[in-house]
N, C-alpha and C positions, 0 to 999 in steps of 0.2 A: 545580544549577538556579538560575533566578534567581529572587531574593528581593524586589519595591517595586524593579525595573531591576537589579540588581546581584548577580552573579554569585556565589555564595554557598559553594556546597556542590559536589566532584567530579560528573562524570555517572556514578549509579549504573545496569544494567539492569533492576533493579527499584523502579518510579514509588513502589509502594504492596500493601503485602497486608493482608487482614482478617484476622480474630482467629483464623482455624483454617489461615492460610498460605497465602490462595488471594491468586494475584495480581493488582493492580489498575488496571486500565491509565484513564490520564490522558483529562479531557474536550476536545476542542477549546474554544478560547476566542475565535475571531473568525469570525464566521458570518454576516458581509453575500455578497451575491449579485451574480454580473455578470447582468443579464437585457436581452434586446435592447433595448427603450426608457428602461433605468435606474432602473427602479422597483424599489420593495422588492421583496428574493423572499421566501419564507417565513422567514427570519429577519433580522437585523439591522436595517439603512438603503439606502435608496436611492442613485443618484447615481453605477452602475457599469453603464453601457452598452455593450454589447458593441463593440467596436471593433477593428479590424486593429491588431496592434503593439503596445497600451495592457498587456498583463498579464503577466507571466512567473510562470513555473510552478518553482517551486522542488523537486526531488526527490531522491532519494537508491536508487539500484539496488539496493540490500541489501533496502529496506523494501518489505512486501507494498503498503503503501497507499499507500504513494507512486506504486506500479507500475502500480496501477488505475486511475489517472489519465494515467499515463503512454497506457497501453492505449486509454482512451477518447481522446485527445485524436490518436492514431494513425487508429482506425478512422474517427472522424468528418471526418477527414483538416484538420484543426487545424495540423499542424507550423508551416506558414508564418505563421500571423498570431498563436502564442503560442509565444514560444521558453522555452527551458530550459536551466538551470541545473542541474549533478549536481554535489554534495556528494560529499566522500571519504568511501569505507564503512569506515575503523573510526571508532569513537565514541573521543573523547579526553576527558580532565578534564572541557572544556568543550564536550561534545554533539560535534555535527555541524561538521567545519572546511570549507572552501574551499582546493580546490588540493593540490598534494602526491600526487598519485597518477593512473597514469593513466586518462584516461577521467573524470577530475573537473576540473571547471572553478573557476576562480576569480569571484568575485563580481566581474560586471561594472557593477552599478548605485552600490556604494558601496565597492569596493575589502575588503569584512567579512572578516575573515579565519575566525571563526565565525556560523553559523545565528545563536545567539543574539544578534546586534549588529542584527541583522533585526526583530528579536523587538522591542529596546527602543528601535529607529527608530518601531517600529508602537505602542508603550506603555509610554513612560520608567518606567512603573510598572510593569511588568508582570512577575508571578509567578506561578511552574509552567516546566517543560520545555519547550524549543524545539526542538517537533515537525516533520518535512517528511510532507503534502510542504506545501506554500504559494505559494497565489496572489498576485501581488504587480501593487498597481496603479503603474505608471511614471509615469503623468500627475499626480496627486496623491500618489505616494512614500507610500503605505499601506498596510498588510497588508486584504486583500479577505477570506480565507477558508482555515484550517490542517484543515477538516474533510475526507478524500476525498471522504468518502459525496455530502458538498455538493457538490465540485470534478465529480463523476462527472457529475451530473444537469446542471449547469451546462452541461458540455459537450456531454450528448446536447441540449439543444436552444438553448442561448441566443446561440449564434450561426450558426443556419438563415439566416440571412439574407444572413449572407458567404458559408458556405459550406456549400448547402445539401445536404443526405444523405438517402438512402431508410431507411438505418440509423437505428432507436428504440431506445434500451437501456433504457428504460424506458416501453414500449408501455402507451397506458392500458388498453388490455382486457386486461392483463397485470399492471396494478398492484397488486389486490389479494393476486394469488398470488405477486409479488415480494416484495410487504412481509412477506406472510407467513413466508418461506422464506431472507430475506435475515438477519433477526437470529440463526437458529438455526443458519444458518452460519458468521455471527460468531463468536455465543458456542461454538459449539462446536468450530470446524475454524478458523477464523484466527488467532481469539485462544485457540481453546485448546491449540494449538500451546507458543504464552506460559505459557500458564496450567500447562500441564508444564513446561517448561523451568525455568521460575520459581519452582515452586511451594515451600514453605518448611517444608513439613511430609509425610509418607508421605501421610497422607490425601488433601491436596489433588493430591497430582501421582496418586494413582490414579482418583481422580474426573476429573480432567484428562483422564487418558490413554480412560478408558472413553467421554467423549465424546467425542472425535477420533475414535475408532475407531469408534462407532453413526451420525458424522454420513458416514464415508467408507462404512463401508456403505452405508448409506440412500441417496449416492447414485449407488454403484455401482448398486445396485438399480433406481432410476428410470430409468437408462440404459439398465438389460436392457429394460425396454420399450417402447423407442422404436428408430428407424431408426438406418444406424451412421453417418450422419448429422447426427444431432439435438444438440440442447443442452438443457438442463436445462427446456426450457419449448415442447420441439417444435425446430421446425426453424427457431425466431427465437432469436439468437443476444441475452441480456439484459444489463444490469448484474450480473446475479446468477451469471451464469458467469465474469464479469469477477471477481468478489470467489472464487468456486471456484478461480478457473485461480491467481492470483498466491501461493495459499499450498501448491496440486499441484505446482507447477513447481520451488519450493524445498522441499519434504518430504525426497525423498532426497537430497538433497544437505547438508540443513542440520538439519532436524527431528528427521530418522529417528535422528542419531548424536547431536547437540550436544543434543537438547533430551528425548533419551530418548524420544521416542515410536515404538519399536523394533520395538513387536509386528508390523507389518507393515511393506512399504513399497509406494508410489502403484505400482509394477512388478507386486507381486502384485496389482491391479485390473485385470482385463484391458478394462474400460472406461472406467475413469475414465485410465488409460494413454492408449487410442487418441483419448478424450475431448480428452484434454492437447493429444495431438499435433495433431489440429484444427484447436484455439484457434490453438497455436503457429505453424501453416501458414496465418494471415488474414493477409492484407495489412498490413505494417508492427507486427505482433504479436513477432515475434523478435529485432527491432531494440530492443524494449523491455525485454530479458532478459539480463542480463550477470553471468553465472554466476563471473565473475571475481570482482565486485565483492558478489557475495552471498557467496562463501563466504570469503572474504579480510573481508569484515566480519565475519560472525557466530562466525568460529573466532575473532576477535581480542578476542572477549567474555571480559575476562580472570576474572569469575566462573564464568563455566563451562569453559573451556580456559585455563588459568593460564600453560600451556608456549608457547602461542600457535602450535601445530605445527596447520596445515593439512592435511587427510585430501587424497589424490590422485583421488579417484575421485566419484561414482558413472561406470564407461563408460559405461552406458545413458543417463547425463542426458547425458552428453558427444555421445553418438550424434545423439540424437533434436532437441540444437540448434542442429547441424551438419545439421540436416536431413537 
């Protein structure tokens, strides 16, 4: 990680855990906003006006959060006026590299050959993990925003005005019951995928594991009543399916073996399965999924797979993204 700029310490996969072994994943730390007239958005500073061309999107195909961005800036049909950059999916000494594998690109704005040189462009000082994905403004060469959650919102609306969309992923008669339903998916089914995986003690990976499994119930369940149609909020497709879908997609592929959370897998859900498949069938959704580069990262996690031996399967995930 880097330490006041300066590269310090191997990249571990575990950021941080508390006193009973539960694992603790890192805050973002640059949280200014593009919004259409350049004004502050709910955090940071001003002075990031939505623009054709001006931003690129740093990600990495391995990472859920990286992907939900990827996701949004697909649907709202973004491609053209914010390009991307994909990082190599394994993690080396020093984080996230550039180049060397296929379907990763090389840093085309300063030649980095790691994420983290990104990192101390944006803050000579700057200490903790260099996270993707990252927004990155070209016109003033500064890091805009390492948060998804931020990156997501951003993109459902801040630039309506280039390219305007019927699609709200964050509808306001909708917002109260997003926000409600969004942290509990977090903590229980994105990140607590991690929080098994990671966990450093028997207890914490069984507590772990009991939530994963109550939050895919729950909303296997919401799904039985609704149309076979629908999405977690009716028949309007939210950011909160977007935060669903990018850690369903990689479950059996990466979850279900590498991170222990075995009792089931997203196949025994006969809804949150068709649910999947859906999402996967939207317009420019499967283009965001590169099942190469997820499981060639996460098996090469040498604390949990040492031998660095790649599983050949799941068919069914193989199936269903062959459409």
């Amino acid at each position: 990680m880097l330490v006041n700029g300066t590269w310090t310490k191997d990249w571990q996969p575990v950021q941080k855990a508390d006193e009973k072994g539960r694992f603790v994943r890192q805050v973002s730390s640059f949280r200014n906003w593009i919004t259409p007239d350049g004004s502050a958005g709910p955090t940071g500073e001003g002075g990031f006006p939505a623009e054709a061309g001006r931003y690129r999107l740093y990600v990495a195909y391995i990472c859920p959060w990286a992907s939900r961005t990827l996701m949004a800036r697909s649907l709202k049909g973004l491609e053209e006026i914010i390009p991307v950059t994909v990082v190599n999916p394994v993690m080396t000494d020093q984080g996230w590299r550039f180049g060397g594998y296929d379907g990763a690109d090389e840093d085309p704005l300063f030649a980095s050959g790691y994420m983290h040189e990104l990192y101390t462009r944006a803050d000579p000082e700057f200490t903790g993990r260099a996270t993707v994905p990252v927004l990155w403004d070209m016109k003033r060469n500064i890091m805009v925003n390492n948060e998804s959650a931020d990156i997501l919102r951003m993109f459902d609306t801040a630039f309506e005005g280039l390219v305007p969309s019927d699609l709200r992923l964050y509808p306001e008669d909708l917002a109260e019951q997003i926000d409600a339903l969004n942290p509990r998916i977090y903590d229980l089914l994105n990140n607590g995928v991690y929080k098994a995986g990671f966990a450093s003690s028997q207890a914490a990976y069984d507590e772990a594991v009991e939530g994963v499994f109550a939050m895919l119930d729950e909303l296997e369940a919401r799904l039985e009543g609704q149309s076979s149609g629908s999405y977690l909020f009716g028949d309007r497709l939210t950011e909160t399916d977007l935060r669903a879908f990018v850690t369903l997609i990689r479950f059996d592929a990466a979850y279900h073996g590498l991170f222990k959370t075995n009792r089931r897998q997203i196949a025994d859900y006969p809804r949150l399965s068709a649910y999947m498949a859906r999402i996967l069938d939207l317009p420019g959704v499967r283009a965001t999924v590169n099942m190469d580069h997820i499981t060639r990262g996460y098996y090469a996690i040498k604390a949990l797979n040492p031998s660095g031996i790649r599983p050949e399967g799941p068919a069914h995930v193989a199936a269903l993204l062959r459409g």
